[in-house]
ROFI-860335 format. One record per residue (C-alpha): y, z, x. Coordinates in steps of 0.2 Angstrom, whole numbers, plus 5000, padded with zeros to 4 digits. Layout:
BEGIN
YZX;...
This chain:
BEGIN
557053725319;558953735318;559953605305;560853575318;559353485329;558353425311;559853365305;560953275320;560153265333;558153225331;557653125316;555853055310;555452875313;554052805308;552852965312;553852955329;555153085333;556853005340;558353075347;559853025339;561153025353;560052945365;559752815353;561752795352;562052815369;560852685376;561552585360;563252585367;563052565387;562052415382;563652335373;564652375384;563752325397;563652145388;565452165384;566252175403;565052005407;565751915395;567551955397;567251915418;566151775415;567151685398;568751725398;570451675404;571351785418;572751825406;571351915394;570751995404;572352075413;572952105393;572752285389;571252225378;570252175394;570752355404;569952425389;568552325390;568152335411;568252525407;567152545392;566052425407;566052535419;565452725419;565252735400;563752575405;562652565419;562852755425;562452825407;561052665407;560152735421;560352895419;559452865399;558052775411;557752935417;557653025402;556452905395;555452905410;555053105409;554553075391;553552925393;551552935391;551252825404;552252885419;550852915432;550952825447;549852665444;550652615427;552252655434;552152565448;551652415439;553052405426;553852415442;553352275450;553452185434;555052215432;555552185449;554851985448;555551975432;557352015440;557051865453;556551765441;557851785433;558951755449;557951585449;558451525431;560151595430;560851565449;559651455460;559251325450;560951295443;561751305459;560551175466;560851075450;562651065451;562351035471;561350895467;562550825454;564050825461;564750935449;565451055464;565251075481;564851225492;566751285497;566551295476;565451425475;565851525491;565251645495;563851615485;562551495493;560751455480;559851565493;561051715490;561051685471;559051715471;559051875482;560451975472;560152135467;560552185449;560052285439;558352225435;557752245454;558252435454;557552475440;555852405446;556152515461;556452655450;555052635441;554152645455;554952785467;555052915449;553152955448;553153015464;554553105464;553753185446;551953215455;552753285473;554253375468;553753485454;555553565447;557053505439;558253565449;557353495465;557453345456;559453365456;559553435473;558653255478;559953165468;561553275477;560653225492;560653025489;562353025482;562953115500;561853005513;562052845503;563852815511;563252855526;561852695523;562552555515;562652395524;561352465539;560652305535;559952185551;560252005550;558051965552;557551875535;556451985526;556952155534;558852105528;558252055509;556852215508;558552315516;559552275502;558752325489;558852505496;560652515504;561352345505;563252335499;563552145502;564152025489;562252005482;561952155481;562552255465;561352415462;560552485477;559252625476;560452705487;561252785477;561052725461;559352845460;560552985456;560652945440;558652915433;558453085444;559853195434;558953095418;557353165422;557953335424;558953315409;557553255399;556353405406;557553535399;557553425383;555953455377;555653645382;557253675372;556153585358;554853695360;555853825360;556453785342;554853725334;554953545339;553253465340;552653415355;554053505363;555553385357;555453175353;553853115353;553553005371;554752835372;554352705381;555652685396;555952515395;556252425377;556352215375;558052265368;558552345384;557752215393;559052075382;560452225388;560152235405;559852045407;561651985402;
């Protein structure tokens, strides 16, 4: 094995084998993921126009929730149990803990301040309870995710199909979003693939591109571990989804 991988990249813990700039990277787009909420959400307008705050809504933007999802992917390809029925339901997990969520951070709140007077509707436009429960975030894609990867895995069996896929959902996406009937049900279900309303923050399409470049990333990973002597072909199998990036993504 080079120094180069032994020493800076790959190091031993616990028995476990873990990739060092992963680890930093997925370290990073979790605080600044935090970091951009908090400016929006708790800070004045003239902080956040201040140089400080431009600093901070970039450092938010693709330096976060791209380089997030595309880690996800990474994770995914290493993980031991990314077959389609565990998969699928971590996805679905994930997916009612992101309406759940919704409930306690948006609905409920809403109603209450309805309730007490403390605002009224022209308050919160456009924002009604209803619409706070069905945003999407990022909790609801990565469920999807989670359960779209391991059939992309089994089906499509190279790396550079993989990417061709995610070429494909970057061009068509535009051509998607906001194909969205006004029929409850269809139009919450639509949403979650392509919808670009004011709910609606991560759609698959096309956020997918990124776990799909992960994967393939993640692929070429481990045979160039095995390549230099790395065990098990590279880190030893990480699980995709952490209870810290769960806190991260959550905020």
């Amino acid at each position: 094995m080079s120094s180069t991988v032994a020493d800076g990249v790959i190091s031993p813990a616990g028995g476990r084998q873990r990739i060092r700039f992963i680890d930093l990277a997925r370290g990073l787009a979790l605080l600044f993921m935090v970091s951009v909420h908090v400016l929006e959400e708790m800070t004045s307008p003239a902080v956040q126009g201040s140089w400080f705050g431009r600093v901070v809504e970039l450092l938010g933007g693709p330096p976060a929730a791209p380089v997030f999802m595309f880690l996800m992917g990474v994770a995914f390809l290493m993980s031991r149990r990314n077959d389609i029925r565990s998969s699928v339901v971590r996805g679905l997990k994930l997916l009612a803990l992101g309406y759940l969520l919704n409930l306690l951070r948006g609905t409920v709140p809403a109603l209450l301040g309805l309730r007490l007077g403390s605002f009224d509707m022209s308050e919160i436009e456009p924002w009604t309870p209803s619409a706070l429960f069905w945003t999407v975030d990022i909790l609801q894609f990565a469920g999807l995710a989670l359960m779209i990867l391991p059939f992309v895995l089994r089906y499509v069996k190279r790396p550079l199909h993989w990417l061709a896929l995610a070429l494909a959902i970057g061009i068509v996406s535009q051509y998607l979003w906001g194909r969205v009937p006004d029929v409850p049900v269809l139009e919450q279900l639509l949403d979650l693939l392509w919808g670009d309303g004011v709910a609606v923050a991560f759609p698959v399409f096309p956020w997918l591109f990124y776990p799909l470049c992960g994967m393939a990333f993640g692929h070429w990973l481990l045979r160039a571990g095995e390549r230099q002597g790395v065990p098990g072909g590279g880190p030893q199998p990480v699980r995709s989804l952490t209870p810290t990036t769960l806190i991260g993504i959550a905020c």
